[in-house]
N, C-alpha and C positions, 0 to 999 in steps of 0.2 A: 368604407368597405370597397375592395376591387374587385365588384361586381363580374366583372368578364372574366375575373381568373376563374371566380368563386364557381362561376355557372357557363363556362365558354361555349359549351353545344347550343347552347339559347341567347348569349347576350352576340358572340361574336357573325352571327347572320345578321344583326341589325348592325353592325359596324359596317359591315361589309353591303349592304341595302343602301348604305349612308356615301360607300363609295361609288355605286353603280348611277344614284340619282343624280352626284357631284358629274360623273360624266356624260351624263344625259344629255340631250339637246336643249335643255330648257336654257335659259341665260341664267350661267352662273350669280352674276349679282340679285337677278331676281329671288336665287333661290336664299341664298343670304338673306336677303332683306325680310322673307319671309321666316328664315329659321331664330333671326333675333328679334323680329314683332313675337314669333312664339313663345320663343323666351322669357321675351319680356313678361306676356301675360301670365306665365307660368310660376315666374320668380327664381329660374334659374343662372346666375350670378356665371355661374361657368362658363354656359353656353353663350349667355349674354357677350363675355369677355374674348369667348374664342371667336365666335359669328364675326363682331365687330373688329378686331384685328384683321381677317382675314378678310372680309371685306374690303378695309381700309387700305393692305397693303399688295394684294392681288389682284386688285379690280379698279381699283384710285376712288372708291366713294369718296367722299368727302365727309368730316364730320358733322356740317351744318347738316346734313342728309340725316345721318343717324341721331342727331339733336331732336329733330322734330319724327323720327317716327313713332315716337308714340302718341303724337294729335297728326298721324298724317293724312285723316280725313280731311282733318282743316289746312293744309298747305297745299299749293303749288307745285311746290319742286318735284313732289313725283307725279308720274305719265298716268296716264289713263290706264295703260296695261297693270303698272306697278300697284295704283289703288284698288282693279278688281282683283288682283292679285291677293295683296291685303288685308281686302274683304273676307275673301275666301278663309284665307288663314284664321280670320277673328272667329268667321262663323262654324268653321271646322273645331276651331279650339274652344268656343263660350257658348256656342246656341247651333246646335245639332235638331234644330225645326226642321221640319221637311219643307213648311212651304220657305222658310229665309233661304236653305239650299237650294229649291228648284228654281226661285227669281235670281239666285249669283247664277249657277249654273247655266239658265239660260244666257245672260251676259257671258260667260265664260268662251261658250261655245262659238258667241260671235267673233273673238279675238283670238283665240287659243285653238289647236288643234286638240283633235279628242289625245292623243299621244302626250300633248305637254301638260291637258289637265290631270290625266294617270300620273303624270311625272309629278306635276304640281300638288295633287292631293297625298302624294306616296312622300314627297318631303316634307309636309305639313302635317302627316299621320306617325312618321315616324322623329320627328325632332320634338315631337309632344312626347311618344314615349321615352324618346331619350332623355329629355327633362324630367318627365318624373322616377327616372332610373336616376339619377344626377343629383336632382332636390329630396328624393326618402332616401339614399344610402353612399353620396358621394359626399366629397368631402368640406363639408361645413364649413372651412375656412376660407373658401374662394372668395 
């Protein structure tokens, strides 16, 4: 289904959310990196597909990077910023506790400005719903 034709007054403000955040100040690969861990969790095949390209070819990840994001608690290769980053994302996406959010959050605010965690939670709230816009009524063969 092409959701955005079908319903453009509703779907096209989140495309358009999706380019305001891409120009944000947050660092572009961060934000990647957090739209395909969302993905990931999610099961959407698309988004997986696109995130990872685009990462790979506008920012130079590297693949061994996106190999291991899915145990990227247990590596190395990403920063201290990238993992609370990550954090955040799992816990936004899987466990909405109040107290697992108030102990990242705190973390958050040591690293992060209040601006970039807006930015950071606004990419992480909206590439969830775009996956499940993607995974119930996009198209199944990706």
């Amino acid at each position: 289904m092409n959701y955005a034709k079908v319903s453009p007054k509703i779907i096209n403000p989140l495309y358009k959310s999706y380019e305001e955040i891409h120009a944000s100040e947050l660092d572009q690969s961060l934000i990647l990196l957090v739209e395909i861990r969302v993905s990931q969790i999610n099961g959407c095949a698309y988004c997986c597909r696109l995130h990872a390209e685009e990462i790979r070819n506008k920012h130079g990840i590297e693949q061994v990077k996106l190999d291991k994001l899915p145990a990227w608690f247990n590596s190395s290769i990403y920063s201290p910023k990238e993992k609370l980053a990550l954090e955040w994302c799992e816990a936004l996406t899987t466990d909405l506790k109040q107290s697992t959010l108030d102990k990242i959050k705190e973390r958050l605010d040591a690293v992060f400005t209040e601006k970039e965690i807006v930015d950071l939670t606004a990419a992480i709230s909206l590439i969830n719903a775009l996956n499940r816009m993607a995974v119930s009524l996009g198209d199944k063969n990706e």
